[in-house]
C-alpha positions in Angstrom: 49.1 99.7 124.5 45.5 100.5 124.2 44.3 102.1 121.1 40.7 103.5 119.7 40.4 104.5 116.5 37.4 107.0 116.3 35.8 108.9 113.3 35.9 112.8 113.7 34.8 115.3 111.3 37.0 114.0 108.3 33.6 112.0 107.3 31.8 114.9 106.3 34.9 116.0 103.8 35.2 112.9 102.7 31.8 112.5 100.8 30.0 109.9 99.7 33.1 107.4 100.2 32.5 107.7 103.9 28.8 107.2 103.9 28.1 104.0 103.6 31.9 102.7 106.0 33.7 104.3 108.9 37.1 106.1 107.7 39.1 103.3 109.1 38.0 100.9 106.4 38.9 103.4 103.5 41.9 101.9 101.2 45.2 103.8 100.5 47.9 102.1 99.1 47.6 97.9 99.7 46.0 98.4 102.9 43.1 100.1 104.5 43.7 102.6 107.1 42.6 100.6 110.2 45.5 98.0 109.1 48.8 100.2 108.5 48.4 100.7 113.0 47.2 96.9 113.5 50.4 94.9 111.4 53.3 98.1 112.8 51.7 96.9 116.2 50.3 93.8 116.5 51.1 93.1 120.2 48.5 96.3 120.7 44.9 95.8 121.1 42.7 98.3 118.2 39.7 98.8 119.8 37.0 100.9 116.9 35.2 103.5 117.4 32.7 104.7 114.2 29.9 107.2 114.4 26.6 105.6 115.4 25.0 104.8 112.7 27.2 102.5 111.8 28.1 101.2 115.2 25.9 97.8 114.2 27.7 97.3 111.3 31.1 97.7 112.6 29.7 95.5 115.9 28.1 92.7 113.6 31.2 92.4 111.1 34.3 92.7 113.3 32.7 91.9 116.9 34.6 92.3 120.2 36.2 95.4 118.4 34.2 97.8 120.7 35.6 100.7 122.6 37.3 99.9 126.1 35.2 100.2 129.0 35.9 102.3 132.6 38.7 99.8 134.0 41.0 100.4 130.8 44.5 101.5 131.6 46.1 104.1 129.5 44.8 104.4 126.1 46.1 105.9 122.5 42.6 107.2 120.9 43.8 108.3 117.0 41.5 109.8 114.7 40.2 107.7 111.7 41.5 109.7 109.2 45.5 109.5 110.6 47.7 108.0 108.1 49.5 105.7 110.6 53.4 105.6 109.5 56.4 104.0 111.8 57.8 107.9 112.5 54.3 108.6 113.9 54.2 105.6 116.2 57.7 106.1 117.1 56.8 109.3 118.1 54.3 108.4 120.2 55.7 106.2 122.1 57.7 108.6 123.6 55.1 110.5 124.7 54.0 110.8 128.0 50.2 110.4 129.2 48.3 113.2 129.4 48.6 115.1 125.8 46.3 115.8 123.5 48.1 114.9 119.7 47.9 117.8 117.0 48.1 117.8 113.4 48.6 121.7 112.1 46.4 122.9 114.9 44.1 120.3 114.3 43.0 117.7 117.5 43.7 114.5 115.9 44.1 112.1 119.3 45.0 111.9 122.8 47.1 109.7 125.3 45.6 109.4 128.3 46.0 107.3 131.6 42.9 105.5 131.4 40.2 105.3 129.0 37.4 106.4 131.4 39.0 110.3 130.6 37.3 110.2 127.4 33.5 110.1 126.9 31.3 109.1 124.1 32.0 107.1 120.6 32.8 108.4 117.3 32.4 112.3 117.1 31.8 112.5 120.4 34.9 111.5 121.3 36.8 114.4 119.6 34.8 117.0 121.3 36.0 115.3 125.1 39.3 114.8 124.2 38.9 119.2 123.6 37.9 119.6 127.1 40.2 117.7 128.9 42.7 120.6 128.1 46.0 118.2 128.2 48.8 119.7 126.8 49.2 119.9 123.2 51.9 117.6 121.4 52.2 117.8 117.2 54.1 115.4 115.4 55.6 117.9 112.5 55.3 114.5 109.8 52.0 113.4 110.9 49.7 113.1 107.6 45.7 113.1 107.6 43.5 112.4 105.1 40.7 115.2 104.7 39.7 114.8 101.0 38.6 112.1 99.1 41.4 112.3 95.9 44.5 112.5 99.0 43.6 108.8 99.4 45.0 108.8 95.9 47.5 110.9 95.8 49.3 108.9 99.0 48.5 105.4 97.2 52.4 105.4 95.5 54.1 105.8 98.2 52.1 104.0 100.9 52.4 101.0 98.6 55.8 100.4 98.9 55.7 101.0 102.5 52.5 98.4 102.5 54.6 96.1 100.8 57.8 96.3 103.9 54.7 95.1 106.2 53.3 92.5 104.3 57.4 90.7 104.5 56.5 89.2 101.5 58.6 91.1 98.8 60.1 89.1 96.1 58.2 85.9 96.7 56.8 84.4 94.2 54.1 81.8 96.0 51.9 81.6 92.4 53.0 80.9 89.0 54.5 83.2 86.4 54.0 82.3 82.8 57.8 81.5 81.3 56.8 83.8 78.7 55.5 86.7 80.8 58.3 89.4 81.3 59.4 90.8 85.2 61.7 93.9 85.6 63.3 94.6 88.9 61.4 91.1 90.3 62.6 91.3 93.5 60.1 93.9 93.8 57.3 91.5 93.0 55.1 89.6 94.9 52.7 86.9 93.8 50.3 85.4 96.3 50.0 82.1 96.4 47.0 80.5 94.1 47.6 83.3 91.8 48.7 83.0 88.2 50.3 85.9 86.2 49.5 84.6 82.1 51.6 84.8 78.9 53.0 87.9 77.5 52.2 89.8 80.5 54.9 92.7 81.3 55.3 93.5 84.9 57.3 96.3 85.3 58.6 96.8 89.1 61.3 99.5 88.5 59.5 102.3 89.7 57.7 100.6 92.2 56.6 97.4 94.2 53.7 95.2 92.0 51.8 93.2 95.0 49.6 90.8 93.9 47.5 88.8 96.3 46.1 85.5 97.0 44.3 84.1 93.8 44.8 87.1 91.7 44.8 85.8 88.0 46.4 88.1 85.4 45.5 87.2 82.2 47.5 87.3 78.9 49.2 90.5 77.5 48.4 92.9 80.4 51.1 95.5 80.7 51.6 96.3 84.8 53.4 99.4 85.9 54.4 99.9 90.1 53.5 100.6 92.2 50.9 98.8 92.1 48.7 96.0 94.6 45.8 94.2 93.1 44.1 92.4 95.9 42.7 88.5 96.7 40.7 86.8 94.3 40.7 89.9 91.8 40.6 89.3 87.8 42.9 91.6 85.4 41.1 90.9 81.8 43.6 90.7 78.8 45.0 93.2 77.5 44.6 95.4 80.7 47.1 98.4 80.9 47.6 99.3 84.8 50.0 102.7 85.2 51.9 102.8 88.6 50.0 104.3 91.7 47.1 102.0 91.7 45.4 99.7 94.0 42.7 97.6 93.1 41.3 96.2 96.3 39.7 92.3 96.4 37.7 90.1 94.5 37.7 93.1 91.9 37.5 92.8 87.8 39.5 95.5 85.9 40.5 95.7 82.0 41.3 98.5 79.8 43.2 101.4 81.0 43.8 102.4 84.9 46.2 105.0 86.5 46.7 106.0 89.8 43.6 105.5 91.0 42.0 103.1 94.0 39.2 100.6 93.7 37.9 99.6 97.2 36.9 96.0 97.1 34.3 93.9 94.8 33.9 96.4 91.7 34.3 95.8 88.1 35.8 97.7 85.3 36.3 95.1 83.2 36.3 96.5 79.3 38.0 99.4 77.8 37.8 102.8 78.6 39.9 105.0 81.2 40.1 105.2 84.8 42.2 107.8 86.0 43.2 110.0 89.4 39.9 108.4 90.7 38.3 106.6 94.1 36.1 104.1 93.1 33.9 102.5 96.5 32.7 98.8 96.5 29.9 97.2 94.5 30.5 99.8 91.4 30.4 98.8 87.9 31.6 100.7 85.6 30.4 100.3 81.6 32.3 99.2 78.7 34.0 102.8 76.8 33.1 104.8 80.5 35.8 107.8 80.3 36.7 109.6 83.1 39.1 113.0 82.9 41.8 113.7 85.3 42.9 117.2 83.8 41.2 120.5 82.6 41.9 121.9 79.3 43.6 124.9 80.6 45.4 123.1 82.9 44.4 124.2 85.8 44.3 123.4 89.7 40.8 121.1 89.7 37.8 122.0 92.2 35.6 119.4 93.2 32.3 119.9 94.9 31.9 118.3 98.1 28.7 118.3 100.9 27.9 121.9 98.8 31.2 123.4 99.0 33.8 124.0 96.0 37.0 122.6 97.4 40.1 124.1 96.0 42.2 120.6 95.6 45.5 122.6 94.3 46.2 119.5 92.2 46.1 119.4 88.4 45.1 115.6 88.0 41.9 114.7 89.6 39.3 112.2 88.3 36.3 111.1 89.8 35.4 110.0 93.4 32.0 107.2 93.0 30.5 106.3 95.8 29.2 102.6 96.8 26.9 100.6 94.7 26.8 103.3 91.9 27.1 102.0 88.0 27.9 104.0 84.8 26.4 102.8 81.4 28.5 101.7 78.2 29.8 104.8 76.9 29.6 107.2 80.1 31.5 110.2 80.6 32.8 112.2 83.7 34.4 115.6 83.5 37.4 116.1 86.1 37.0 116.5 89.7 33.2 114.4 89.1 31.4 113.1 92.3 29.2 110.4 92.0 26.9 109.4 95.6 26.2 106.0 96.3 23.3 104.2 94.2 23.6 106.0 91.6 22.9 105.0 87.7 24.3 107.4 85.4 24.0 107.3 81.6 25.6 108.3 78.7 24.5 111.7 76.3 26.6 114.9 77.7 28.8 114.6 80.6 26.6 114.3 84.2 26.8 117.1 87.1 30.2 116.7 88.4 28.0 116.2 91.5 25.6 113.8 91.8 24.0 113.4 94.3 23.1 109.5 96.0 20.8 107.7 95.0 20.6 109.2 91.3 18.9 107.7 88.5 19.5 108.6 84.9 16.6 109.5 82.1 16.3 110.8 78.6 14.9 113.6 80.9 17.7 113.8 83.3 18.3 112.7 86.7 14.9 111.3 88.9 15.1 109.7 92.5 16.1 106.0 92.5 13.2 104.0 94.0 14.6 102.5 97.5 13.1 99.5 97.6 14.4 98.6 93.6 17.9 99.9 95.0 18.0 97.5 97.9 17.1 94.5 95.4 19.8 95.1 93.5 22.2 95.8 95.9 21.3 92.2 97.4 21.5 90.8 93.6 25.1 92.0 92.9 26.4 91.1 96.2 24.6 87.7 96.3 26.6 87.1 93.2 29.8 87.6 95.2 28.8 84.8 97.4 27.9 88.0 100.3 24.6 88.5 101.9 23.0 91.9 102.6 22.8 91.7 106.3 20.1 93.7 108.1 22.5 96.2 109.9 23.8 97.0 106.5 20.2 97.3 104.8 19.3 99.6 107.8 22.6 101.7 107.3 21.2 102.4 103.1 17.6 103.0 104.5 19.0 105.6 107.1 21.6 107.2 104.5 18.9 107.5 101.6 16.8 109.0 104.2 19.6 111.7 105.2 21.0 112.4 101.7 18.9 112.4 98.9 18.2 115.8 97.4 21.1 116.9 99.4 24.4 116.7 97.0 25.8 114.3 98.9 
């Protein structure tokens, strides 16, 4: 089987956490989205398919991962934002060729006898798989992500199903303190080079813990599944983690965390809550930074997105922050708060709950953050992590600072 993954219009409801990555890379659960299709099927080729403007960047860090050309046979293209599970590939591959895949009415993919059907990359691709006209098919159980906080709502359960993939469930490649406590630890999984310290309580019987290669664990953190911490990530002492979290790799997290997604290469490393909340890559968040997941009265939470108030229907919603973006010691965010990419936000009353990219704080309020002093930094921090700023990614910021600041997003 021949499959491309394309983005659609989920990456303008998906704010700033699609701006700066294709939907495909996003994390939910252990893996990122991209990677619950290519380990259920590895014998299939994944071809990828983002939006232009990041068509470099995808070419330069996962070459030979282009779309198929004319002479491709028949061909499974999938939307981005699809939740691959194994009743939706089942499903599929009954199918015959020829139909158009539908999600609630929604165009969410197509199987068709050769590639050459469907024109275009990325959004493009959407709008010709709508005029070929093939008959519809909709798979009652297929799930896609449109908003930002259903990334973590899905995290729980997608990390036990993560954790079936991986075939590594109740090995234990690392070292566990003798004095560190496991309940249920055939639900745990320690990666090997990774070393879980004294005193530390893993607590598995709600959910798998998954934690990967060179993950260190220091003393008298309390960990509560589901829960995946990735490669070469550091949980400080102390740490509390509360079931339906990921932490993605090479991350640094302390104080208090619950259900709630890191991407990759962040730090919250000191006290203060995280909560119900998407955090993107390269984000630091300051010692005593607070965020709320509930309203006082209780209520369903609305979060502002691309200018529109979303009606989430969910009662525990903390804050989406976008790439690059850094809160002060002591920082604040009310529920439902959106923070863009590069932005610096600092304490006093609590921010917008949205912010748009590339926000700096004052005494005075928020002022545009210089471009050129963003792009130093951003090669500082990820210099530190032993990455380099390539030019296809210092193009991408340039373009998106140019298209969103001063626009919400």
């Amino acid at each position: 089987m021949q499959v491309v993954l394309y983005e659609d219009a989920s990456v303008r409801t998906l704010g700033p956490l699609a701006l700066l990555r294709p939907v495909f890379e996003l994390r939910c659960g252990a893996l990122l989205l991209r990677e619950k299709l290519e380990m259920r099927r590895p014998e299939w080729r994944v071809a990828l398919s983002p939006r232009p403007e990041l068509a470099r960047v995808v070419s330069d860090e996962q070459p030979g991962r282009e779309a198929f050309g004319p002479q491709g046979g028949p061909t499974l293209f999938l939307s981005a934002a699809v939740l691959v599970d194994d009743g939706l590939l089942d499903w599929v591959e009954t199918l015959g060729e020829g139909r158009t895949l539908l999600s609630r009415g929604r165009v969410v993919g197509a199987y068709v006898q050769s590639c050459a059907e469907v024109e275009g990359g990325g959004p493009d691709i959407a709008a010709s798989i709508e005029r070929l006209r093939h008959e519809p098919a909709e798979c009652p159980t297929i799930r896609v992500i449109r908003y930002p906080w259903e990334l973590v709502e899905e995290t729980a359960g997608e990390i036990g199903r993560d954790a079936a993939l991986l075939k590594e469930r109740g090995r234990i490649a690392g070292s566990v303190s003798g004095d560190a406590s496991v309940v249920e630890p055939g639900r745990l999984t320690v990666g090997p080079g990774s070393e879980v310290g004294p005193g530390v309580v893993i607590d598995a019987s709600a959910g798998d813990v998954i934690l990967g290669r060179e993950v260190t664990v220091l003393p008298n953190s309390v960990l509560i599944g589901p829960l995946s911490v990735g490669d070469g990530s550091l949980v400080r002492a102390g740490t509390r983690i509360y079931g339906g979290t990921s932490v993605g790799p090479v991350c640094k997290v302390g104080g208090e965390i619950s259900a709630s997604v890191i991407q990759s290469h962040s730090n919250k490393q000191h006290d203060g809550f995280l909560g119900h909340s998407f955090v993107g890559s390269w984000v630091n968040l300051g010692a005593g930074t607070d965020t709320s997941d509930l309203r006082n009265d209780y209520g369903p939470v609305k979060v502002e997105l691309d200018g529109e108030t979303i009606e989430t229907g969910s009662l525990s919603v903390g804050a989406i922050i976008g790439d690059h973006s850094k809160t002060a010691i002591g920082t604040k965010l009310n529920t439902g708060t959106v923070v863009g990419v590069f932005c610096s936000v600092f304490p006093g009353i609590f921010p917008p709950r949205c912010l748009a990219s590339f926000s700096w704080g004052t005494a005075d309020g928020f002022v545009r953050y210089e471009l050129e002093h963003a792009i130093e930094t951003a090669r500082t921090v990820m210099s530190r992590r032993g990455v380099d700023l390539s030019e296809a990614r210092e193009s991408l910021i340039r373009s998106v600072h140019g298209r969103t600041v001063g626009t919400g997003a």
